[in-house]
C-alpha positions as a Markdown table, in Angstrom:
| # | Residue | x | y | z |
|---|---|---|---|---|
| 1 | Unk | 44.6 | 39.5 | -4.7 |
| 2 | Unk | 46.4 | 37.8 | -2.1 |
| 3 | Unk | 45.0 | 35.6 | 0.5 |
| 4 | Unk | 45.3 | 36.0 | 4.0 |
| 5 | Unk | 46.5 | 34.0 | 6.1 |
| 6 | Unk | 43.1 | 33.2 | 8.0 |
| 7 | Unk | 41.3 | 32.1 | 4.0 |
| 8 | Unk | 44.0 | 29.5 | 3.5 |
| 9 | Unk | 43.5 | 28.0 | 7.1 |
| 10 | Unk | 40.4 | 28.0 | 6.4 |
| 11 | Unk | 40.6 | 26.4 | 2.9 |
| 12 | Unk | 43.3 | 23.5 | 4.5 |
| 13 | Unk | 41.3 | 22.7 | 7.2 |
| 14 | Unk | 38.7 | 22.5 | 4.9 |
| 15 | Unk | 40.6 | 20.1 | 2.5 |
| 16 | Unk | 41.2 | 18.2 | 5.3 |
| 17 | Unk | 38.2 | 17.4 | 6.5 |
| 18 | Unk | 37.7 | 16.3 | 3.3 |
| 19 | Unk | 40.5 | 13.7 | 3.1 |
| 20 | Unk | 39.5 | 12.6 | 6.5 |
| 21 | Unk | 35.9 | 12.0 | 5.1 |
| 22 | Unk | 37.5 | 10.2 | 1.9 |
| 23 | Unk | 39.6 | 8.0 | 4.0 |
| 24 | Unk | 36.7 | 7.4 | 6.6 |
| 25 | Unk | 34.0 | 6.1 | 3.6 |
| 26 | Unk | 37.2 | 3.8 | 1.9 |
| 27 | Unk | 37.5 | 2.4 | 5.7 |
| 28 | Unk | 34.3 | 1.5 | 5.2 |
| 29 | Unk | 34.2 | 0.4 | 1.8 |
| 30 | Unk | 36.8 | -2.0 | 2.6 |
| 31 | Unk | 36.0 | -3.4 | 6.1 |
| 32 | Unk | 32.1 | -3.9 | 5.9 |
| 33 | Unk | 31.6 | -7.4 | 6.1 |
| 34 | Unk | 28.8 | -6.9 | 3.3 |
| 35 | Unk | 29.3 | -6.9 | -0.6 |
| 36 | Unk | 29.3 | -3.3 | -1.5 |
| 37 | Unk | 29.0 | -2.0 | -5.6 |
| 38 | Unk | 29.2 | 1.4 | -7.4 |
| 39 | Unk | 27.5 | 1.4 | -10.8 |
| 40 | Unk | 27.3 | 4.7 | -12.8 |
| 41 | Unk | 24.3 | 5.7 | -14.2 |
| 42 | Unk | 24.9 | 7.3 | -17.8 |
| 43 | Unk | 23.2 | 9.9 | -19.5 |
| 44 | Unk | 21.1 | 7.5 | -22.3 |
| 45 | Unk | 20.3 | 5.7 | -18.7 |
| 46 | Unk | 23.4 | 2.9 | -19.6 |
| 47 | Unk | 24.5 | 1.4 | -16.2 |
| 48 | Unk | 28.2 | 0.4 | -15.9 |
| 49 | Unk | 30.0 | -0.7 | -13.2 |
| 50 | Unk | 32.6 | 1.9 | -11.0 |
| 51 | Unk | 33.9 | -1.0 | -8.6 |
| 52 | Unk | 33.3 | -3.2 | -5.7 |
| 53 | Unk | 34.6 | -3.7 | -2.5 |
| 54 | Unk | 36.8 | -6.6 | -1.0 |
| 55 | Unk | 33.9 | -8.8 | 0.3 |
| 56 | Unk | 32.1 | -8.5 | -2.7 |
| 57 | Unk | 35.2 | -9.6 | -4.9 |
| 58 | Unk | 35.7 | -12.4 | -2.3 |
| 59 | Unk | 31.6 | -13.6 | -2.9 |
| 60 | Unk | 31.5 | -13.4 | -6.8 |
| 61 | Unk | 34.8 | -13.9 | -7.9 |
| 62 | Unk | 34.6 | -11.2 | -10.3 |
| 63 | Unk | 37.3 | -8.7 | -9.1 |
| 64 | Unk | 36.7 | -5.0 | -9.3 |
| 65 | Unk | 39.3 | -3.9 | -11.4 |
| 66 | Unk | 37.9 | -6.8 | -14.0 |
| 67 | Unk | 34.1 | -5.5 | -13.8 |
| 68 | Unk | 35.0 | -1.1 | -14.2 |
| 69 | Unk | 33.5 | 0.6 | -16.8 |
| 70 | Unk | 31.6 | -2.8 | -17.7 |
| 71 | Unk | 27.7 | -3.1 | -18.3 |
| 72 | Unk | 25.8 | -6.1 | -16.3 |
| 73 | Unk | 25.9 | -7.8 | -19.7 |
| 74 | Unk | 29.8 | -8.0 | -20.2 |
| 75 | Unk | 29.9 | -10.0 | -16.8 |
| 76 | Unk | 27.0 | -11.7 | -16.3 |
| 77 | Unk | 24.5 | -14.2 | -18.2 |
| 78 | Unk | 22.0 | -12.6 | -20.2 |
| 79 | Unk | 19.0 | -13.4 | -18.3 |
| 80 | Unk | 20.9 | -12.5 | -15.3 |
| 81 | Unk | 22.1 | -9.6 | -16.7 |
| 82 | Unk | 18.5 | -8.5 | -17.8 |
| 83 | Unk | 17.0 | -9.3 | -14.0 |
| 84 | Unk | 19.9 | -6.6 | -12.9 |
| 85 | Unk | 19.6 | -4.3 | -15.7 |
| 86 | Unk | 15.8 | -3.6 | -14.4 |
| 87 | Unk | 16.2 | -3.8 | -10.4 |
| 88 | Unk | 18.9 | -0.7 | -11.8 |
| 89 | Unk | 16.1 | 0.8 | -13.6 |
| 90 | Unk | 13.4 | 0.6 | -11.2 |
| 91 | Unk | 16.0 | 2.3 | -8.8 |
| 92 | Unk | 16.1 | 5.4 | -10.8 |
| 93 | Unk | 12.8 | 5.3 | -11.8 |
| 94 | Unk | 11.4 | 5.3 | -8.7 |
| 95 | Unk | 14.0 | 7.5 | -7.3 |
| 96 | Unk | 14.1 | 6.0 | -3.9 |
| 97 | Unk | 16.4 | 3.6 | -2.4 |
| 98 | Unk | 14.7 | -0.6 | -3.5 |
| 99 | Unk | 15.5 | -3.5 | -2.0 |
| 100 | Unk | 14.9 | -7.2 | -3.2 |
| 101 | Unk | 15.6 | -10.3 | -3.3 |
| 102 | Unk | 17.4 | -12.1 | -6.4 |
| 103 | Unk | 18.9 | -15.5 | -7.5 |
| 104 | Unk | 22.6 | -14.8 | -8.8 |
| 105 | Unk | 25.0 | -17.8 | -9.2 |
| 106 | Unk | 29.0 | -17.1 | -9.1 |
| 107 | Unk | 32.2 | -19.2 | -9.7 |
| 108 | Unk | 29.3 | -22.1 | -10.2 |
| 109 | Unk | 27.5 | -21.8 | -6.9 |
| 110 | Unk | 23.8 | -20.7 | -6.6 |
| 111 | Unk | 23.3 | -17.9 | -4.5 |
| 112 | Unk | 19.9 | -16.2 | -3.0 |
| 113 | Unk | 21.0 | -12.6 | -2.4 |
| 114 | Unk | 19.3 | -9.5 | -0.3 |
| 115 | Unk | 20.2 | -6.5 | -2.2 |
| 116 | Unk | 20.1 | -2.8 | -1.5 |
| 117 | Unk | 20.7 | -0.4 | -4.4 |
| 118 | Unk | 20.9 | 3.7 | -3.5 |
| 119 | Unk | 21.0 | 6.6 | -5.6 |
| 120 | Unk | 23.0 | 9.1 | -5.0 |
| 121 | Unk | 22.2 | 12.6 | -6.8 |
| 122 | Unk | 24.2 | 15.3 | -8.7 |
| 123 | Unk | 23.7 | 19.4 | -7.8 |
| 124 | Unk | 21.2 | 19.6 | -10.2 |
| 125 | Unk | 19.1 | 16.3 | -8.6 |
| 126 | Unk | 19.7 | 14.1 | -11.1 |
| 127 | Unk | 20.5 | 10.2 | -10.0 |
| 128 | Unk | 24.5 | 10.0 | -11.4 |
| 129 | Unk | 25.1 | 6.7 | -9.6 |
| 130 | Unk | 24.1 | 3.3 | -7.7 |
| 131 | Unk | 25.6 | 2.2 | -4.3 |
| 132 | Unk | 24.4 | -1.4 | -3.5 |
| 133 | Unk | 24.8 | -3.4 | -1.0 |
| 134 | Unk | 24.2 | -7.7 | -1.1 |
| 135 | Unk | 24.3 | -9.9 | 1.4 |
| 136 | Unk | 24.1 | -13.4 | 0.7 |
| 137 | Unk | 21.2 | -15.1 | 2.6 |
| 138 | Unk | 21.3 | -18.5 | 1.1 |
């Protein structure tokens, strides 16, 4: 069945909006002057990490292409790694977005950081991902 002219209006205004939206969040993403992070949750509740924005790369010194698809424990210490590892898990457990404070050191400097972790849901209202947000208040 053909489509009429009217349904594929319709469906490219649609897609539009869409892009729009897309390109408004990576405005965002990229011009907040606050450390932004995307960590996926996985199914046997692993965390790894999807990518970070400019200001966080420019704060840690850990680039975002150099920290995708890696768990807190590829890139950071161990006992800093376990600290994240459960602020993550509390996040989902709970269900709800968490805020906290935490002690993180990068490129050798000590660093008190007010953190903001999010969880976003699938269709089927289960947590898929982490978006959280840091500022360093040292």
């Amino acid at each position: 069945m053909e489509k009429q002219p009217s349904e594929i209006d319709t469906e490219l205004d649609a897609q539009l909006k869409e892009e729009d939206s897309e390109q408004f969040l990576r405005s965002i993403f990229n011009s907040v002057q606050a450390s932004i992070f995307v960590v996926d949750v996985l199914e046997n509740r692993d965390f790894r990490y999807v990518g970070a924005n400019p200001v966080h790369e420019r704060w840690t010194g850990l680039r975002s292409s150099d920290i995708k698809g890696k768990t807190p424990e590829q890139i950071l210490p161990p006992d800093d790694a376990r600290s994240v590892r459960q602020h993550y898990s509390d996040c989902v457990r709970y269900g709800t977005t968490i805020s906290y404070e935490q002690y993180l050191p990068f490129q050798n400097i000590p660093y008190w950081w007010l953190t903001t972790l999010t969880p976003l849901r699938d269709d089927n209202g289960s947590i898929y991902r982490l978006v959280g947000t840091s500022t360093n208040i040292t």
